[in-house]
C-alpha positions in Angstrom: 60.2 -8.9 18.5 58.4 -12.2 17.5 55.2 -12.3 16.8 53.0 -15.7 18.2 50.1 -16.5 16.4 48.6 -16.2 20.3 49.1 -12.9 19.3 47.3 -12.3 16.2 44.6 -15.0 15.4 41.5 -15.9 17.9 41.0 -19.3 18.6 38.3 -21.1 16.9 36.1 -21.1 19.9 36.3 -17.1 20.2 35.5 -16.6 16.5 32.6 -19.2 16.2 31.2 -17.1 19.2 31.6 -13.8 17.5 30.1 -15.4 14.1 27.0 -16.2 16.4 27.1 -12.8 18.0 27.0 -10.8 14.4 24.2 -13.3 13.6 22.5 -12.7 16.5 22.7 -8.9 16.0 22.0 -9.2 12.7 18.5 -11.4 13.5 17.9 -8.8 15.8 18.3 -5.8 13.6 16.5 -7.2 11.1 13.5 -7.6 13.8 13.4 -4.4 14.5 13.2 -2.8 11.1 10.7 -5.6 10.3 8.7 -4.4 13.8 8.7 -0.9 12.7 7.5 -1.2 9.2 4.5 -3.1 10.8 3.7 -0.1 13.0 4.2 2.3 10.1 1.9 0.0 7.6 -1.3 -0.1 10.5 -0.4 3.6 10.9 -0.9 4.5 7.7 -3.8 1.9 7.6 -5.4 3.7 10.2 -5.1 7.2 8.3 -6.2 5.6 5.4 -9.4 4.6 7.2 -10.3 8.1 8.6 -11.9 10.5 6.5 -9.1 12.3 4.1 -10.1 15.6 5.5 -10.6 17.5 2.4 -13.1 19.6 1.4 -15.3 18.6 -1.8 -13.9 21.5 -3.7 -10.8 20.5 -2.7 -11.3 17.1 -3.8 -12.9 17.9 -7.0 -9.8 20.5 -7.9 -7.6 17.6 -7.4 -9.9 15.1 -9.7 -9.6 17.6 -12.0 -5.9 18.3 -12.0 -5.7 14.6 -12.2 -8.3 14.3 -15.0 -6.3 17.3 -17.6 -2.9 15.5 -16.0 -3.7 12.8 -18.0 -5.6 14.0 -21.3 -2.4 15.9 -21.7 -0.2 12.7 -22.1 -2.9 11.0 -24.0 -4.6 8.7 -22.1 -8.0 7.6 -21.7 -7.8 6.3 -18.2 -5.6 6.8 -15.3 -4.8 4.8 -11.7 -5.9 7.0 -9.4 -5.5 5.2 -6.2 -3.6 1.6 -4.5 -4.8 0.6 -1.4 -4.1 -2.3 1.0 -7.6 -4.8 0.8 -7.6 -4.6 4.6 -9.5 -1.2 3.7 -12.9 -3.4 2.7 -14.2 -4.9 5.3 -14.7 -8.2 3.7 -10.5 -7.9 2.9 -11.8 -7.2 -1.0 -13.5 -11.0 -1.6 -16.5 -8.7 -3.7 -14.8 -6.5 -5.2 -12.5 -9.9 -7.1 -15.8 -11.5 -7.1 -17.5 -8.9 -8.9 -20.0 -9.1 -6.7 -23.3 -6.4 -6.6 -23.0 -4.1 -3.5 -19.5 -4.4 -3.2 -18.7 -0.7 -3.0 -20.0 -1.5 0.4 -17.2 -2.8 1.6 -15.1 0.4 1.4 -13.6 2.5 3.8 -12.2 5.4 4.3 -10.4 7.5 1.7 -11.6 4.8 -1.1 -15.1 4.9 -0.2 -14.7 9.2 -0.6 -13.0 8.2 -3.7 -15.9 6.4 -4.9 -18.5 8.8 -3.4 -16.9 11.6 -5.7 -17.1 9.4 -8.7 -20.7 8.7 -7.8 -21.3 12.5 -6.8 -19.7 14.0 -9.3 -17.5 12.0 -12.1 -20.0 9.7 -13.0 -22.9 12.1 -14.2 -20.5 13.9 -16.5 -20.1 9.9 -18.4 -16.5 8.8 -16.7 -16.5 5.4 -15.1 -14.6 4.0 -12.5 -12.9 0.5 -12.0 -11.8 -0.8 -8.5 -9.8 -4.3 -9.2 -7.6 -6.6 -7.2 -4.4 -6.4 -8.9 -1.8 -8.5 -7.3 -2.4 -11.6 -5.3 0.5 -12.8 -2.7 0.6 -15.9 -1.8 -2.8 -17.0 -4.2 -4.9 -14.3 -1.8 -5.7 -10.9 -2.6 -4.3 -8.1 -2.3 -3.8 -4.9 -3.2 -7.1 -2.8 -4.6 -6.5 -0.7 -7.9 -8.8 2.6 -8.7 -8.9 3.3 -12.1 -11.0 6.1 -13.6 -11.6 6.1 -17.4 -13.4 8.2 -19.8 -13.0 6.1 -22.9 
């Protein structure tokens, strides 16, 4: 038995089309995973925004684990918290301006952050630092919590 090249290879024509069809499912794939990692991010946006739901002791217990966490390793300051700037309501222009009253801005679980600090942190001599610390495409982004007791 012979074997035709009929047989065994696809004509041009059929394999550009399946080329275009892996592309196409490939464009589409890639749409989906990009649509569902938007609707996770505005989820957890949306959580972020809500009150954490902790108690003050509760919050204060994990300050403190925090706090001992890293005097054990030596430090003298420790990120405690990155958030999207989409959590101020001016998208973190004060708080990279270094503006007065931009605690302000905050919502959600970083303004409870900051209200503990202010509460609670801040009487007993530790400081607190919120900073900008990437910027994508030239605009802000990302919000940094740093507590220090140096």
């Amino acid at each position: 038995m012979t074997m035709h090249a009929d047989d065994i290879l696809p004509r041009a024509e059929e394999a550009r089309i399946r080329v275009a069809e892996a592309e196409a499912e490939k464009a589409e794939e890639f749409k989906r995973a990009a649509t569902a990692a938007e609707a996770e991010k505005k989820a957890l946006l949306d959580k972020l925004r809500q009150p954490s739901g902790m108690s003050g002791e509760e919050k204060l217990e994990l300050a403190a684990q925090v706090i001992k966490s890293a005097i054990g390793n030596g430090l003298t300051e420790v990120q405690v918290f990155r958030f999207p700037n989409a959590l101020c309501t001016d998208r973190a222009r004060a708080i990279n301006q270094g503006e007065p009253g931009w605690q302000d801005t905050l919502t959600g679980v970083p303004k409870e952050i900051y209200q503990l600090w202010q509460d609670h942190l801040q009487p007993r001599g530790y400081r607190i630092r919120y900073q900008v610390i990437d910027f994508p495409g030239g605009m802000p982004g990302d919000v940094g919590i740093t507590l220090s007791w140096h």
